[in-house]
VODO-936782 format. One record per residue (C-alpha): residue number from 1; chain; x, y, z. Coordinates in steps of 0.1 Angstrom, whole numbers, plus 5000, padded with zeros to 4 digits. Example, Ala and Ser with C-alpha at 12.3 -4.5 7.8 and 13.67 -1.06 7.14 Angstrom:
VODO-936782
1:A:5123:4955:5078 .
2:A:5137:4989:5071 .
***
This chain:
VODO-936782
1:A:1775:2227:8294 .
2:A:1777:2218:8331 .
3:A:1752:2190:8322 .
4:A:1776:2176:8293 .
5:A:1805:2179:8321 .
6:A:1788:2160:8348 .
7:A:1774:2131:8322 .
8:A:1808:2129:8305 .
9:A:1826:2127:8336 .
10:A:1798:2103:8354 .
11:A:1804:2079:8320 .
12:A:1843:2080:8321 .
13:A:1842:2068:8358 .
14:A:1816:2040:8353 .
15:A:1830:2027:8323 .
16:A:1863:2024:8337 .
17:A:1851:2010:8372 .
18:A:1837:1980:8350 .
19:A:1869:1971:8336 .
20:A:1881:1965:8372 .
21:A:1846:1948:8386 .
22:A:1846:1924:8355 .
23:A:1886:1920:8359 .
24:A:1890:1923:8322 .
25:A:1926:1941:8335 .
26:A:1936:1918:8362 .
27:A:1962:1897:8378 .
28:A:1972:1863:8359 .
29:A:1962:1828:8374 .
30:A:1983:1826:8407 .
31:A:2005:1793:8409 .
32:A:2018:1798:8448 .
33:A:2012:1793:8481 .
34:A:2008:1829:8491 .
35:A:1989:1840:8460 .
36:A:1955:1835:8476 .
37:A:1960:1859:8500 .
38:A:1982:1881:8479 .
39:A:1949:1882:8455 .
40:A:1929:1886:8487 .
41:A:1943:1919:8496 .
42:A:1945:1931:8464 .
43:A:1907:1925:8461 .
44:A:1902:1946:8494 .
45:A:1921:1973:8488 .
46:A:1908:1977:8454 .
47:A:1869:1974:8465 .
48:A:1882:1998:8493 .
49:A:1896:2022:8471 .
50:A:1873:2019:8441 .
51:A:1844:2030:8467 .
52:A:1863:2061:8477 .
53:A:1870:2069:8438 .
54:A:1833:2066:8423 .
55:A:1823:2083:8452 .
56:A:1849:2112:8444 .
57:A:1844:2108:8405 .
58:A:1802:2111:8411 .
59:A:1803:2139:8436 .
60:A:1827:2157:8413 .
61:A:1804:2155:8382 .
62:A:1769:2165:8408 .
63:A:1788:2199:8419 .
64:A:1801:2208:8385 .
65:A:1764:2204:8376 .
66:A:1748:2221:8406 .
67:A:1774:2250:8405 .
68:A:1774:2257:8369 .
69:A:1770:2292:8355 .
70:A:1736:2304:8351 .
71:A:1720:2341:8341 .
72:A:1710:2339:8376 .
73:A:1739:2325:8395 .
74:A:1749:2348:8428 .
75:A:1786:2362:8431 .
76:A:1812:2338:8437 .
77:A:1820:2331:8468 .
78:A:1854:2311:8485 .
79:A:1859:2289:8507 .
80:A:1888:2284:8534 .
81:A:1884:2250:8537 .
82:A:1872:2229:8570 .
83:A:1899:2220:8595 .
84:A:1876:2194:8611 .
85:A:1870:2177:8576 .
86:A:1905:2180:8565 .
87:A:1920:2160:8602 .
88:A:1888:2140:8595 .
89:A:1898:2125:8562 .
90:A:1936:2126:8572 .
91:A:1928:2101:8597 .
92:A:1912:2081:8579 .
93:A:1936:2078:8550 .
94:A:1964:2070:8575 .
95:A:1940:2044:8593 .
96:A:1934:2027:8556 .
97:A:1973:2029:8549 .
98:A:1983:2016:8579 .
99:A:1958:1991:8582 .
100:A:1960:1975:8548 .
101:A:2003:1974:8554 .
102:A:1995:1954:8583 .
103:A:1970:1932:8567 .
104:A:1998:1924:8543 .
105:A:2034:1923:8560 .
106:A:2026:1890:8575 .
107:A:2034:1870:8539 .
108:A:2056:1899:8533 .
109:A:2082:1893:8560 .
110:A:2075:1854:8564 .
111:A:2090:1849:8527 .
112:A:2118:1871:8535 .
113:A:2130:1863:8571 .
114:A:2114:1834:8583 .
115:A:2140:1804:8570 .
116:A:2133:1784:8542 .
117:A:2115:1748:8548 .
118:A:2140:1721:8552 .
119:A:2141:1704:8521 .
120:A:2138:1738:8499 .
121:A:2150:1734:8468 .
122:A:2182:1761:8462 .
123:A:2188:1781:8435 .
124:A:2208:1811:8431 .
125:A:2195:1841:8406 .
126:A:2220:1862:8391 .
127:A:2202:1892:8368 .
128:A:2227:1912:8343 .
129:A:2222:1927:8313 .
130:A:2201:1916:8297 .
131:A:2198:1883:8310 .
132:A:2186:1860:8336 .
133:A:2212:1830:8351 .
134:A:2201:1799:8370 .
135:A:2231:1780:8396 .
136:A:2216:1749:8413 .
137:A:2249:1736:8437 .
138:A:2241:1698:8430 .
139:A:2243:1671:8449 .
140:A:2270:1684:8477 .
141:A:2242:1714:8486 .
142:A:2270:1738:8479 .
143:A:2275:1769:8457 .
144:A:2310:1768:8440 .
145:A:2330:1799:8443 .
146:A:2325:1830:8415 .
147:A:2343:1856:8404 .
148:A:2335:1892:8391 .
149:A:2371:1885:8367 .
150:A:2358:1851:8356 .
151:A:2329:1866:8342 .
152:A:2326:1865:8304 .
153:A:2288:1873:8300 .
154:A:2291:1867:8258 .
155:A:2300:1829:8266 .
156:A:2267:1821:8287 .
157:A:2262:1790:8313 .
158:A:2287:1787:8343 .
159:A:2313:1815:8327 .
160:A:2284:1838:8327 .
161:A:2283:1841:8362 .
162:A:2316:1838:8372 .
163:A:2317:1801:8383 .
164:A:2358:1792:8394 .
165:A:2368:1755:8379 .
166:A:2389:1756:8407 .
167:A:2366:1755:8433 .
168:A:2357:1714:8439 .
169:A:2321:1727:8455 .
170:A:2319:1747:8416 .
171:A:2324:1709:8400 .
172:A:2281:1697:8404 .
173:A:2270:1732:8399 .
174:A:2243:1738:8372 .
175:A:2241:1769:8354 .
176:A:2206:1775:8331 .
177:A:2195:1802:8316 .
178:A:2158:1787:8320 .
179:A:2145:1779:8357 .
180:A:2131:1747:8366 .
181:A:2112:1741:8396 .
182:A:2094:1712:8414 .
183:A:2059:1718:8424 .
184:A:2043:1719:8459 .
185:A:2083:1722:8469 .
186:A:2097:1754:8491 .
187:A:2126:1768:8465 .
188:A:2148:1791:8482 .
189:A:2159:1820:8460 .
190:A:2193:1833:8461 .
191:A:2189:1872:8445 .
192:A:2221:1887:8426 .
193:A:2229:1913:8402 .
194:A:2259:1918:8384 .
195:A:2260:1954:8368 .
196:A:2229:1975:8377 .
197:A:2197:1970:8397 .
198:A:2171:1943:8381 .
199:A:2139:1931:8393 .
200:A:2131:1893:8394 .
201:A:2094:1889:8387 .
202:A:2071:1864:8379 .
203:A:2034:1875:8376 .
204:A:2020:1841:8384 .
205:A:2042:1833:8412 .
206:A:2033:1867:8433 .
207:A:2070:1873:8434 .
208:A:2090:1904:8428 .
209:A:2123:1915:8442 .
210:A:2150:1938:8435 .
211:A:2183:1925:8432 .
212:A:2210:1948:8438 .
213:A:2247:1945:8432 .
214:A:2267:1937:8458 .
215:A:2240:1922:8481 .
216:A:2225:1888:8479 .
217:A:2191:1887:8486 .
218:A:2172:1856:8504 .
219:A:2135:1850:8495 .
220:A:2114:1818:8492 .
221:A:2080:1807:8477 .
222:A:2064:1775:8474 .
223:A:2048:1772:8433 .
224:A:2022:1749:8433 .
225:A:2010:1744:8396 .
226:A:2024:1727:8372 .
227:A:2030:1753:8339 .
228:A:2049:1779:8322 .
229:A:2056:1812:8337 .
230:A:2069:1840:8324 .
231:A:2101:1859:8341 .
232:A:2101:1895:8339 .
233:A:2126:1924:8346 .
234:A:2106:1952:8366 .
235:A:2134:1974:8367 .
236:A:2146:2003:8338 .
237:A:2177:1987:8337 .
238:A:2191:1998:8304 .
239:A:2183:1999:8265 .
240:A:2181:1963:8265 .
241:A:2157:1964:8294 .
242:A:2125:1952:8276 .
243:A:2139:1921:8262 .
244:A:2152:1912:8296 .
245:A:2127:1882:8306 .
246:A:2130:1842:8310 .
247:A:2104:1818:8319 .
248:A:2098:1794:8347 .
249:A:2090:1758:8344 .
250:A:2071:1742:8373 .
251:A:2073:1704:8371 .
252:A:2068:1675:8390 .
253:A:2092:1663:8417 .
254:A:2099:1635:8394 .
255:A:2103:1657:8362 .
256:A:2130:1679:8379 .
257:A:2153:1648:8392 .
258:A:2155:1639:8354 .
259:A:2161:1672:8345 .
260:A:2185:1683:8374 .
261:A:2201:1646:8368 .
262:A:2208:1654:8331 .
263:A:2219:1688:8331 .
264:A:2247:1675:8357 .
265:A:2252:1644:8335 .
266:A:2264:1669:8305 .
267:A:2291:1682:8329 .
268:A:2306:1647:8329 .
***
């Protein structure tokens, strides 16, 4: 029996380490500037831990082998444990954590509170649910006012998010419910949420952030391949949660003037 345990366990751990080595459950294509170190880092700190879990997993199935129950196995015997192991391996898991936070908050912060290139393209994201919104302020570089009574959510486009008529900074604003994006272009993201807490996140683009209500939230990334990407809620944010999602089209610089120039064209 302790020889079944110990192969079954041994089997479970090596089959599902090769899922990981082969990367048949891994990351999609990355399409920004930072993904290359974002992918870096997950690489280390998954060869990192992977090493410390087979070695776990295999050690695990040796003792439940060596210790099984035999006609001629002594009396049981316990153990209080090993201070000097237990600071030792303390240590070292704090060293690791530490260390692979450090390795990391350099992208982390610089897309957070470093300021945007000059030149970044704006756009505002408001999440609600169960929807994503898109404002681009137009050619005066200016958001228009909202308002959390102008809102009508059913309608969609600018009364969706509030926008005043009013306002004459509201007048060029575009409101999308699909984002559009120039590539190899700094985009400056503007993070709102409306009801509850969402999570803007786009797999390819190595972005995700909260955004909360009542706060607006100041990240930027620079995509840099043309495609399709997919938008994602990663936050339970109600029943309608799972169909929360929108996609992302990266174009070229030339691509996004026509489309930018049309959608304010229709306002006319």
């Amino acid at each position: 029996m302790g020889l079944a345990l110990m192969v079954l366990i041994w089997l479970i751990t090596l089959v599902s380490t090769y899922f990981f080595v082969a990367k048949t459950w891994w990351l999609p294509v990355g399409a920004a500037a930072a993904a290359d170190f974002i992918d870096k880092q997950f690489d280390l700190t998954f060869v990192i831990m992977g090493v410390v879990f087979l070695a776990a997993q295999l050690g695990l199935g040796y003792i439940v082998w060596k210790y099984r129950e035999t006609p001629s196995s002594p009396p049981v015997s316990y153990s209080h444990g090993s201070t000097t192991l237990e600071v030792t391996w303390t240590l070292l898991t704090t060293v690791l954590f530490i260390g692979l936070n450090l390795m990391g908050s350099s992208v982390w912060a610089s897309q957070r509170f470093d300021a945007a290139e000059a030149g970044a393209v704006q756009v505002e994201v408001t999440g609600m649910q169960f929807a994503w919104y898109f404002r681009y302020p137009g050619p005066d570089g200016k958001y228009g006012k909202t308002s959390v009574s102008l809102m009508d959510p059913s309608a969609g486009g600018e009364a969706a998010v509030g926008l005043s008529q009013t306002d004459p900074a509201a007048k060029d604003d575009v409101v999308t419910g699909t984002m559009f994006l120039p590539v190899n272009r700094e985009v400056d993201v503007s993070l709102r949420a409306v009801d509850v807490i969402h999570s803007f996140f786009v797999p390819n683009l190595r972005f995700k952030q909260d955004a909360v209500p009542g706060l607006n939230i100041h990240m930027h990334f620079k995509p840099t391949a043309v495609g399709e990407y997919e938008i994602a809620c990663a936050e339970l944010c109600g029943l309608g949660h799972y169909k929360m999602h929108g996609m992302v089209h990266v174009v070229s610089q030339e691509d996004f003037d026509k489309w930018l120039a049309a959608r304010e064209a229709e306002k006319q």
